[in-house]
C-alpha positions in Angstrom: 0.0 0.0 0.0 2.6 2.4 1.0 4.4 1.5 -2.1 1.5 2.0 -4.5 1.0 5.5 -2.5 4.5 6.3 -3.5 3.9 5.5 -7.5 0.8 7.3 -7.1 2.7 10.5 -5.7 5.2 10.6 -8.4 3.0 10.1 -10.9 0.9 13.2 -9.8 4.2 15.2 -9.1 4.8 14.2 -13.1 1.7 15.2 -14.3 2.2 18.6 -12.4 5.5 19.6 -13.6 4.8 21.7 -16.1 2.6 24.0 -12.8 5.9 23.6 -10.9 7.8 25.0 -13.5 5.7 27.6 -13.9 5.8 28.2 -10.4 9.6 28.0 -10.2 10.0 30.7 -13.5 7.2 32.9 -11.5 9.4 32.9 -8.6 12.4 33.1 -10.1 11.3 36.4 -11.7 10.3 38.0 -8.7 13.5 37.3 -7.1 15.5 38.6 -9.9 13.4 42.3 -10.2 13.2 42.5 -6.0 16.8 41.8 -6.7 17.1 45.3 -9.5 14.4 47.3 -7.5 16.4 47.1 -4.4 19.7 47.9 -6.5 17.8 51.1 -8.2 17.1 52.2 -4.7 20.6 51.5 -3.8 21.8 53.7 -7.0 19.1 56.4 -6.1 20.6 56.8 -2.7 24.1 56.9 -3.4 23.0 58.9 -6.8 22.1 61.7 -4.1 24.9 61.4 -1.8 27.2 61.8 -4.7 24.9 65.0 -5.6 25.1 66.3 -2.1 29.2 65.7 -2.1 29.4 67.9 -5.3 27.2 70.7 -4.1 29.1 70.9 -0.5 32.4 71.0 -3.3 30.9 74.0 -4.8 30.1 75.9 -2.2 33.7 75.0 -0.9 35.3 76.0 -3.8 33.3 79.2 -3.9 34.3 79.9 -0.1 37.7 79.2 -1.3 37.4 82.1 -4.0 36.5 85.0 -1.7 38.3 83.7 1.4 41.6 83.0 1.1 43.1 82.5 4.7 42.7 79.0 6.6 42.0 77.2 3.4 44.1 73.8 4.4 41.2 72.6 6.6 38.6 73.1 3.1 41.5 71.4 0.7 42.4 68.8 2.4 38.7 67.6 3.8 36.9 69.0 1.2 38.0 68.8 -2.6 41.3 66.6 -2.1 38.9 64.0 -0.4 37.0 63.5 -3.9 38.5 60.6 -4.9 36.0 58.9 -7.3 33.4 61.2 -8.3 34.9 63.0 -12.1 35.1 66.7 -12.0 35.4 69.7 -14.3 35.4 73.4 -13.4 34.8 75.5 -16.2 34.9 79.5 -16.4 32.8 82.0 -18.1 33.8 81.3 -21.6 33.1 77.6 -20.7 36.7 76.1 -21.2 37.5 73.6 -18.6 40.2 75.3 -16.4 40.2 72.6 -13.2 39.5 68.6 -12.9 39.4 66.1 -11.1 39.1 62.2 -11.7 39.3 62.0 -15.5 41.2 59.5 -17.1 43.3 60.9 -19.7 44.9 58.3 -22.7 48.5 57.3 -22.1 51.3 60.1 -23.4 48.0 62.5 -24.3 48.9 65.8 -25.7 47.7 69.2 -23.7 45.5 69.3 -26.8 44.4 65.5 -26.7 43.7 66.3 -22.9 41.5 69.3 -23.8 39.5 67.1 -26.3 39.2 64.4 -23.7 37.4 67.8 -21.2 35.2 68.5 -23.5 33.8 65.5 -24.6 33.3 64.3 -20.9 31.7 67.9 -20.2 29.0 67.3 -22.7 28.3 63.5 -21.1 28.4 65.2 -17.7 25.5 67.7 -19.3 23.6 64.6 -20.2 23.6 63.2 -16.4 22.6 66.4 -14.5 22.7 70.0 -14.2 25.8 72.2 -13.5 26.5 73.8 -10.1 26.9 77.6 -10.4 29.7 78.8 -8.6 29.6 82.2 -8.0 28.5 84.0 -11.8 31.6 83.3 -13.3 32.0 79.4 -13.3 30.5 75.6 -13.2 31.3 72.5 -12.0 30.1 69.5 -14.3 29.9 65.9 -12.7 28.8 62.7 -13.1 28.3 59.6 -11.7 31.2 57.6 -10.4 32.9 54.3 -11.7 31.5 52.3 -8.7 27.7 53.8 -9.1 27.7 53.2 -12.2 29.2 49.5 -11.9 26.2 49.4 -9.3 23.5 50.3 -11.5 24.3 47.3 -14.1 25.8 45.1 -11.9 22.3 43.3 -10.8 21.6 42.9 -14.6 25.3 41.5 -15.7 24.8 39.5 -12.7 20.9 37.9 -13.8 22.9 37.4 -17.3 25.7 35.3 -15.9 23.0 33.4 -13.8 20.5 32.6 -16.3 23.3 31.5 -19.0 24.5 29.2 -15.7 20.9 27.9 -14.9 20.5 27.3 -19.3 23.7 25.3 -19.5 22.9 23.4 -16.3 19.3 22.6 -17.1 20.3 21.4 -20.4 22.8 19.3 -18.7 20.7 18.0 -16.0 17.6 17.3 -18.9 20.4 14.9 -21.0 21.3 13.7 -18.3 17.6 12.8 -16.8 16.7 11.9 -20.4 20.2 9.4 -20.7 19.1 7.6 -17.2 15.3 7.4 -18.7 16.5 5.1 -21.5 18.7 3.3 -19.5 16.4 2.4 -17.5 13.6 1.7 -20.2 16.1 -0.6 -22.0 17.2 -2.5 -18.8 13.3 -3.0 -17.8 12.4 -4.2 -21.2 15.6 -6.4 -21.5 14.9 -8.1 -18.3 11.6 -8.4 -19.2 12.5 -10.3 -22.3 14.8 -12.3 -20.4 11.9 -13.6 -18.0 9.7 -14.2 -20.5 12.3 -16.7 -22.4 11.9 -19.7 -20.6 7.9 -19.9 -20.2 7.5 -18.9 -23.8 10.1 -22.0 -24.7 7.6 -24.3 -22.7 4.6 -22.7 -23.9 5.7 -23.8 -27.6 6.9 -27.5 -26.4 3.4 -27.8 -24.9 1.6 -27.0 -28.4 3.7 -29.1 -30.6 2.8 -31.9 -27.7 -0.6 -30.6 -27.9 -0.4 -30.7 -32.2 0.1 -34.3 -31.6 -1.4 -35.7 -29.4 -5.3 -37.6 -29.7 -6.9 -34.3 -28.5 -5.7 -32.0 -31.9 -8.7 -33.1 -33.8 -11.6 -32.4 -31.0 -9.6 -29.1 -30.2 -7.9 -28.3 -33.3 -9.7 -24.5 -33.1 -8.2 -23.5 -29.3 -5.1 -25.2 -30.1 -4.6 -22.9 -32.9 -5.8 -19.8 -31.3 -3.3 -20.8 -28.2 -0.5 -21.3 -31.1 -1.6 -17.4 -32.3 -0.8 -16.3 -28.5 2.6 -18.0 -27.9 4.0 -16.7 -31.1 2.5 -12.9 -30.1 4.5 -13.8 -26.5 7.3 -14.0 -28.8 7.5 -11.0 -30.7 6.6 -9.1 -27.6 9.8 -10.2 -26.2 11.3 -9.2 -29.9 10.1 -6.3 -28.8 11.8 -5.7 -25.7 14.7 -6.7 -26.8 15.0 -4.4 -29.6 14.2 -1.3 -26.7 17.6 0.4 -26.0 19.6 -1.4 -29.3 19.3 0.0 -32.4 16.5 -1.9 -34.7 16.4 -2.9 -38.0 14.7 0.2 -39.8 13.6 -1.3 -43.6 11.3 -1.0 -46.5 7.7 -2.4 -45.7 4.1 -2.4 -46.8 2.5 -0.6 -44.6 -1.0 -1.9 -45.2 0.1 -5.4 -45.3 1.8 -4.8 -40.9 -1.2 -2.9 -39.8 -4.2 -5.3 -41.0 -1.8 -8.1 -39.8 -2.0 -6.0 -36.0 -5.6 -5.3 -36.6 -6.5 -8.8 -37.5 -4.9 -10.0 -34.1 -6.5 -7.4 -31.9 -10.4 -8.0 -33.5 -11.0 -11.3 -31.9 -9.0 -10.1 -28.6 -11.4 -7.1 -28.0 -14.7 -6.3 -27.4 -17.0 -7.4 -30.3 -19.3 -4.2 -30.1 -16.0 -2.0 -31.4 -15.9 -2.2 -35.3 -12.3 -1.8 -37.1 -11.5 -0.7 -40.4 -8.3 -0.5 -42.5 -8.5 2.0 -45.6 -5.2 1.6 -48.1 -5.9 3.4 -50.4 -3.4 2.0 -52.2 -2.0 -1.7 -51.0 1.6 -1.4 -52.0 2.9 1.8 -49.4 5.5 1.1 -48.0 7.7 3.6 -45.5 10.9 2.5 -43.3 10.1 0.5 -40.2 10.6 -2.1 -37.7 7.4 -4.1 -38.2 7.5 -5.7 -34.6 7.9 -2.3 -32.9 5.1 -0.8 -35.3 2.8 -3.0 -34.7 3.2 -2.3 -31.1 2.2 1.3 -31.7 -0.8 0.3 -33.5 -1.7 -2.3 -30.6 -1.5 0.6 -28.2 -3.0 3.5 -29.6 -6.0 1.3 -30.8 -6.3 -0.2 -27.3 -6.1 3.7 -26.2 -9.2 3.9 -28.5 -10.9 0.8 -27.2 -10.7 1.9 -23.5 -11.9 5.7 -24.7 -14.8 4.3 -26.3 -15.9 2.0 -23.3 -15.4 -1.1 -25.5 -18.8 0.4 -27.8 -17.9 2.4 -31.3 -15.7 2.3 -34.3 -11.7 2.6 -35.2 -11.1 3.7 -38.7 -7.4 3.3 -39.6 -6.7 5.4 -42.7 -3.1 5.2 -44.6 -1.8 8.0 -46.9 1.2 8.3 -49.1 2.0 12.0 -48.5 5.0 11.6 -50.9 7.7 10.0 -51.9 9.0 11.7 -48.4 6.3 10.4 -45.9 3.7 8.3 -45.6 0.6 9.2 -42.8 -1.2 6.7 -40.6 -4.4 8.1 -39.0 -6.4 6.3 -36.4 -9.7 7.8 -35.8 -12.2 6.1 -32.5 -15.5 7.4 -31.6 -14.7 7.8 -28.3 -15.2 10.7 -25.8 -12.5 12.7 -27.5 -10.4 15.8 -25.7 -9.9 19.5 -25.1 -6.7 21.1 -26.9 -5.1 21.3 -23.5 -4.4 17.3 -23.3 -2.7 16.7 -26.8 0.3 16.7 -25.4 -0.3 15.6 -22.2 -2.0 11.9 -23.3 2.0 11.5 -24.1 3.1 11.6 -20.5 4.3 9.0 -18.4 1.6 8.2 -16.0 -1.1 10.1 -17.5 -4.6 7.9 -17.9 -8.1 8.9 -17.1 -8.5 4.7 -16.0 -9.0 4.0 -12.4 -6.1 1.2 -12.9 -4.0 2.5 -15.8 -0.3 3.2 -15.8 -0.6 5.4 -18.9 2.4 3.8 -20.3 0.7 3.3 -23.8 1.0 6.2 -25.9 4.0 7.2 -24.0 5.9 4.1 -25.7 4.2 4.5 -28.6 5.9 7.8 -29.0 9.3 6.4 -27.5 9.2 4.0 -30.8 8.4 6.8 -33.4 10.3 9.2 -32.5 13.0 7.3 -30.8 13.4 4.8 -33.9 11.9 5.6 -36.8 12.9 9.6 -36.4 9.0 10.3 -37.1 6.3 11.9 -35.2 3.1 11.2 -33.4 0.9 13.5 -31.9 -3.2 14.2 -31.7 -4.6 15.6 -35.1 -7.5 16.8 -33.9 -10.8 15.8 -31.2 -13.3 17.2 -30.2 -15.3 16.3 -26.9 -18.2 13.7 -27.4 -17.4 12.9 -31.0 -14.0 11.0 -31.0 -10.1 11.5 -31.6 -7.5 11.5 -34.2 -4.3 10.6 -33.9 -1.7 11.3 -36.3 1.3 9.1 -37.4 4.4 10.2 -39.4 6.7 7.9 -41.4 9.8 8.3 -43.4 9.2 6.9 -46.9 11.5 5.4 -49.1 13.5 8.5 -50.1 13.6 11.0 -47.5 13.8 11.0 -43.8 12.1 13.5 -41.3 13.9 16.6 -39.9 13.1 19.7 -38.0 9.2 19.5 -38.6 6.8 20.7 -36.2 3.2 19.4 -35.9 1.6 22.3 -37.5 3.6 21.1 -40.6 1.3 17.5 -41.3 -1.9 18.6 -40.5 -3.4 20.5 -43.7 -3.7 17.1 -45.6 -7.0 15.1 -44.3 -7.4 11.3 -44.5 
């Protein structure tokens, strides 16, 4: 019980990631501007402080113009203490005559140096006003190297961060997604495995079976019994071919999915009607035929379990071109909102009271996995039945950097 509470848990955690990354972005966000709005509020304050140290410098400097005893104490705690905020003093006819804190270019002429003044005197009149001083002169400043390090430094700092969080998400997700398919492929192995031995007996038992007195009386079971063991066996083909590389060839595509349908009609309700339309009998697109056949067991089971065992499966098959070849399959069932096409792919996602929702999330393990095609929900609609939608390679041309949107203007 605990365990099944457990599975359960995860499952729902699963379902709900996409809210807890929302959740996570949503915070992360509001961390990162409480993190600017408390740096602009930093910058404001020392923005004024900085103000306040240049005006107490003008009025100093104009003290120092009309007063000239017992200036030491106004030099040397006053205007010799600026040590970071840039400076120029200009005089009536506006030339720059005293500065303080501008960097000059290495082995810069008088003239190069006058240049540099001026230029840095019209980005001081961009930042703020001058301070008069007396009628005759201004000082120009602006902010210092370390406000203005201050001011950016939250959004160099969110940069570096989000590259850091990008590189190690995208490294945590191959990673996640490398231990996913290890574990699917050691699962499915050692599934295969177990299934060797009572699947060798099974098979001794109906050759005993094929000739012994009872064949004739029985012949009918027997058979059907022979059907089963040699299903038993390509399922464990199956397995086995999860986490190797299959054999990807040339095959009929009619010809694998009546041979799926025409095993599944007698092992399903006999109230759901299923139908196979060709359209042409010789299309063939690159496959594994045991995995396919798979993926048309379980998305047609998907159908049989939304129509409560009561409705119709229509199976249509299109040669798009000579680059890909469409397989719908179309149920009556209770169908879906927009919102769950993507979801009905997740592991652990089933509206049954005692489903894993495994299913369609194989189903588009072997597509997309190992035949480099796509699967995904065409269209539904609630009450009238669902579509889904699967794309093959054909015999020329494989699949690459399609979206969804791309395959679904041409209708079965």
């Amino acid at each position: 019980m605990k365990n099944k509470l457990q599975d359960i848990a995860i499952l729902d955690f699963y379902q709900n990631k996409n809210r807890i990354k929302w959740l996570i972005f949503i915070s992360s966000v509001i961390i990162s501007f409480g993190s600017i709005f408390y740096t602009n509020l930093l910058v404001e304050e020392l923005k004024e402080r900085e103000k306040r140290q240049i005006e107490l410098l003008a009025k100093a400097l104009e003290y120092a113009a009309v007063n000239t005893d017992n200036l030491s104490f106004i030099n040397q705690e006053i205007i010799q203490q600026n040590n970071s905020i840039p400076v120029i003093i200009v005089n009536e006819e506006g030339e720059p005559f005293e500065h303080r804190n501008i960097k000059f270019k290495k082995r810069a002429t008088e003239e190069d140096k006058k240049e540099t003044l001026r230029t840095e005197i019209l980005k001081m009149k961009a930042e703020y006003e001058p301070i008069p001083i007396e009628e005759s002169s201004n000082v120009y400043y602006r902010n210092s190297e370390l406000l203005t390090s201050l001011k950016y430094y939250p959004y160099i700092q969110l940069s570096v961060i989000l590259v850091f969080g990008v590189l190690a998400y995208a490294v945590f997700n191959q990673s996640k997604v490398a231990e996913q398919n290890r574990v699917w492929a050691g699962l499915t192995k050692e599934t295969a495995h177990q299934l060797g031995t009572p699947i060798a007996s099974l098979m001794a038992w109906i050759d005993y079976l094929k000739n012994s007195p009872i064949w004739e009386e029985n012949k009918e079971v027997i058979q059907e019994m022979d059907k089963d063991v040699v299903k038993l066996r390509m399922v464990t083909e199956r397995f086995s071919s999860i986490g190797s590389s299959p054999s990807i060839q040339p095959e009929n595509v009619f010809s694998v999915v009546d041979e799926a349908i025409n095993y599944l009609r007698p092992r399903i309700s006999t109230k759901v009607e299923m139908k196979v339309n060709g359209y042409a009998n010789n299309i063939e697109a690159m496959l594994n035929k045991p995995l396919f056949e798979w993926v048309i067991e379980n998305v047609c089971k998907n159908a049989v379990d939304a129509m409560k065992g009561q409705g119709e499966i229509t199976i249509d098959i299109i040669k798009e071109s000579e680059r890909y070849v469409f397989v719908d399959i179309t149920d009556t069932g209770k169908g879906m909102d927009k919102s769950m096409y993507k979801k009905v792919f997740n592991p652990g996602f089933t509206t049954r009271q005692r489903g894993w929702g495994l299913g369609l999330t194989l189903a588009k393990r072997i597509i997309e996995g190992y035949h480099n095609g796509k699967i995904f929900v065409k269209n539904s609609e609630p009450g009238k039945g669902t579509t889904f939608r699967i794309v093959l390679n054909g015999t020329k041309e494989g699949i690459s950097g399609f979206k969804r949107e791309d395959f679904l203007g041409q209708k079965a």
